[in-house]
C-alpha positions in Angstrom: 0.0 0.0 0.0 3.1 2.2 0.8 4.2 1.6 -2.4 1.0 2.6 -4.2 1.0 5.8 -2.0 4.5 6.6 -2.9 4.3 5.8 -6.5 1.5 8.5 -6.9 2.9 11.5 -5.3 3.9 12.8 -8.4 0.5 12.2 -9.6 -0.6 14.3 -6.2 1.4 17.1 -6.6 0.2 17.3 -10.4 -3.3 17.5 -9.2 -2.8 20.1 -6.2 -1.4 22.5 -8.8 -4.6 22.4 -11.1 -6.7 22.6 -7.5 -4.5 25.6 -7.1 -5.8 27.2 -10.2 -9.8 28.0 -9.7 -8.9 28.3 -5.9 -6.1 31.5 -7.0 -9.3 32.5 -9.5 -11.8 32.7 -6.9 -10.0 34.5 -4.6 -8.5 37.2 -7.0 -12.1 37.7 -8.3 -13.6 37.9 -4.9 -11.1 39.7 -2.7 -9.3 41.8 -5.0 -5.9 43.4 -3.9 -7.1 41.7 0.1 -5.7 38.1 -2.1 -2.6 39.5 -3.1 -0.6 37.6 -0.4 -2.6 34.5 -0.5 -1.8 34.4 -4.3 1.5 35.1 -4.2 1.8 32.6 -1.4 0.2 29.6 -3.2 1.6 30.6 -6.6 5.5 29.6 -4.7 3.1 26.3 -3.5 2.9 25.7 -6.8 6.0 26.1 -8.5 7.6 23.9 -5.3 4.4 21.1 -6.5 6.1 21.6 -9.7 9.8 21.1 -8.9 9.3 18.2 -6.2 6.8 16.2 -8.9 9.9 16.0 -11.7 12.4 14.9 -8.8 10.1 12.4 -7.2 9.4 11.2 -11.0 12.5 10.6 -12.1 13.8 9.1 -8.0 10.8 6.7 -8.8 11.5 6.1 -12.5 8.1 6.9 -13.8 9.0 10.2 -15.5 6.8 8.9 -18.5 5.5 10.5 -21.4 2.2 10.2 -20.3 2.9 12.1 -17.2 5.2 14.7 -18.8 2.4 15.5 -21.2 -0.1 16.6 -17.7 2.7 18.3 -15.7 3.1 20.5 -19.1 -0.7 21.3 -19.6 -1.4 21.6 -15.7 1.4 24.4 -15.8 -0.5 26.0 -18.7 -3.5 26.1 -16.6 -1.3 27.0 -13.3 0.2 29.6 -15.0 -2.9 31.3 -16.7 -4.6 31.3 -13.8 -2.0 33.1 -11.9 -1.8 35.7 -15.2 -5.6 36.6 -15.0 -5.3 36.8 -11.1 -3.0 39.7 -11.4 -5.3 41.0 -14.2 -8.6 40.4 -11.6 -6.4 42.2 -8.7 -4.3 45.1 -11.1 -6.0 45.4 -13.9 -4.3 48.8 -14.8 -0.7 47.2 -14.7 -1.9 44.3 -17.2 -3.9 46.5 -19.8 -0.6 49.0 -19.4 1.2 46.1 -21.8 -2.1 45.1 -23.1 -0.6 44.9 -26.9 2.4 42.5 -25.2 0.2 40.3 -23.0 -2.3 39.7 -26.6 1.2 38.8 -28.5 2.2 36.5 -25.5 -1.4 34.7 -25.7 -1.3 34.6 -29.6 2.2 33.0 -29.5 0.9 30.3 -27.4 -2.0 29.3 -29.3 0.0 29.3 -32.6 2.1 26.8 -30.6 -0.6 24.5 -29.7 -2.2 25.2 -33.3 0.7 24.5 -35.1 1.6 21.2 -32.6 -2.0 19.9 -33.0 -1.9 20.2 -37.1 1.0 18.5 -37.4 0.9 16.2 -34.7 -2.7 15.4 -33.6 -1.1 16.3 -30.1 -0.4 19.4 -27.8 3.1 20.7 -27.3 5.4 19.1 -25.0 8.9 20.6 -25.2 9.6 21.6 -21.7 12.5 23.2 -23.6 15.4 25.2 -21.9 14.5 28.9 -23.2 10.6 27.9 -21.7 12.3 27.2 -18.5 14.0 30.5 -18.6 10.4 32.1 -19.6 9.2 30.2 -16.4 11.7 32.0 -14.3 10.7 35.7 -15.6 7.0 34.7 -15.0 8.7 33.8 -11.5 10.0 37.3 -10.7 7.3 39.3 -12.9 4.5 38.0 -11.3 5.6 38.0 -7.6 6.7 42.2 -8.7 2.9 42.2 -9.8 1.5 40.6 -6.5 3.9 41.4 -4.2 5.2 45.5 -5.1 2.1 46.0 -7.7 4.9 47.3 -10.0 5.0 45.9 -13.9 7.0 48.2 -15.7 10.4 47.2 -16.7 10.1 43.7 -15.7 6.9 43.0 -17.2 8.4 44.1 -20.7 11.5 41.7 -19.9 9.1 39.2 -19.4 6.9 39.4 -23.0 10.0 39.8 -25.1 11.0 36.2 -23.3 8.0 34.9 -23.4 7.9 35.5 -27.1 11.1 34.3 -28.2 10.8 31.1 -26.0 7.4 30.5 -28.1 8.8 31.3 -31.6 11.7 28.1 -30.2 9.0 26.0 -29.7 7.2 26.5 -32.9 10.8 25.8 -34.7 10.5 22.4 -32.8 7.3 22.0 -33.8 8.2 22.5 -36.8 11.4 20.6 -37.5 10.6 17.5 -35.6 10.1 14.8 -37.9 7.5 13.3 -35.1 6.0 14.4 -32.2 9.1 14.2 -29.2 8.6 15.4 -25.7 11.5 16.7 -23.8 13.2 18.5 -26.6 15.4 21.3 -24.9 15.8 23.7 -28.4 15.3 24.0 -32.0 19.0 23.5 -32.3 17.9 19.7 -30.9 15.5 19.4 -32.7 17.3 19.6 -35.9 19.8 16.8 -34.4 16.6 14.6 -34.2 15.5 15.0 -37.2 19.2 14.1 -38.8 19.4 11.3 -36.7 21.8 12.3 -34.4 21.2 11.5 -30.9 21.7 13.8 -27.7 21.5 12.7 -23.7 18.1 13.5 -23.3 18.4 11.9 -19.8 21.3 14.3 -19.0 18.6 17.3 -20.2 15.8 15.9 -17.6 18.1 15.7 -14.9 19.5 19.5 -15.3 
């Protein structure tokens, strides 16, 4: 029984970070700048669910694709959800970079577009300038939540977000079939010529 347990933590934390996203709706929408700290709070619950879930995956060996493919569309929803919360709570600072935050949501369903076309499935890169992205959400969003400042930051954060979006349409794009854990389109070429790289090595970084 230990066993079972153990084997679906991953599979626990997964599900607590979509939980997390309605509950970090519903309390933006109802208590305004009062949920600021309570987002913030279970926004760094999250991204710990999200660290902890890999690491326990890979400890346990059951890193697979199938569970690689939720963790990457649970942080979409994760994600969004902690995006519209800062628009519920400072809706000035969002509409501010309004033309930015419409390029940023554009980019990301031309990614899924593009992915679904070609492949008949979402994307699943989890590639290195998307964990980069994920870092500038990091810091952007906590200067949203926590200061109520944008700015700077926020700008930092589109141009990212954008360029780690036009990498994973190049993936998309290259791959000869659909490959999850692909860390560039620079790797992505490799695959399609054949040439292997230590994905294993990538996971673990």
């Amino acid at each position: 029984m230990w066993f079972a347990i153990s084997m679906s933590i991953p599979y626990l934390l997964i599900l607590f970070r979509f939980l997390l996203a309605p509950t970090i709706l519903c309390l933006a929408w109802v208590m305004k700048e009062q949920a600021t700290q309570l987002v913030l709070i279970l926004m760094f619950l999250g991204l710990l669910s999200d660290i902890f879930d890999g690491i326990i995956a890979r400890k346990q060996g059951v890193s697979t694709e199938r569970m690689r493919r939720l963790d990457s569309q649970t942080d979409l929803i994760f994600w969004l959800s902690v995006a519209v919360g800062c628009y519920l709570i400072y809706p000035h600072l969002i509409i501010a970079s309004k033309y930015g935050v419409m390029s940023l949501l554009a980019m990301e369903a031309l990614c899924y577009l593009v992915s679904l076309l070609k492949f008949g499935k979402e994307t699943c890169t989890h590639a290195f300038l998307s964990k980069i992205w994920g870092l500038t959400l990091l810091a952007t969003f906590t200067s949203l939540l926590g200061f109520a400042f944008g700015g700077w930051i926020l700008a930092t954060c589109i141009v990212i977000g954008l360029i780690s979006q036009l990498d994973v349409v190049l993936i998309v794009l290259i791959l000869p079939k659909w490959t999850h854990d692909v860390p560039s389109f620079y790797h992505a070429i490799l695959i399609r010529k054949g040439i292997a790289f230590r994905k294993s090595k990538y996971l673990n970084s």
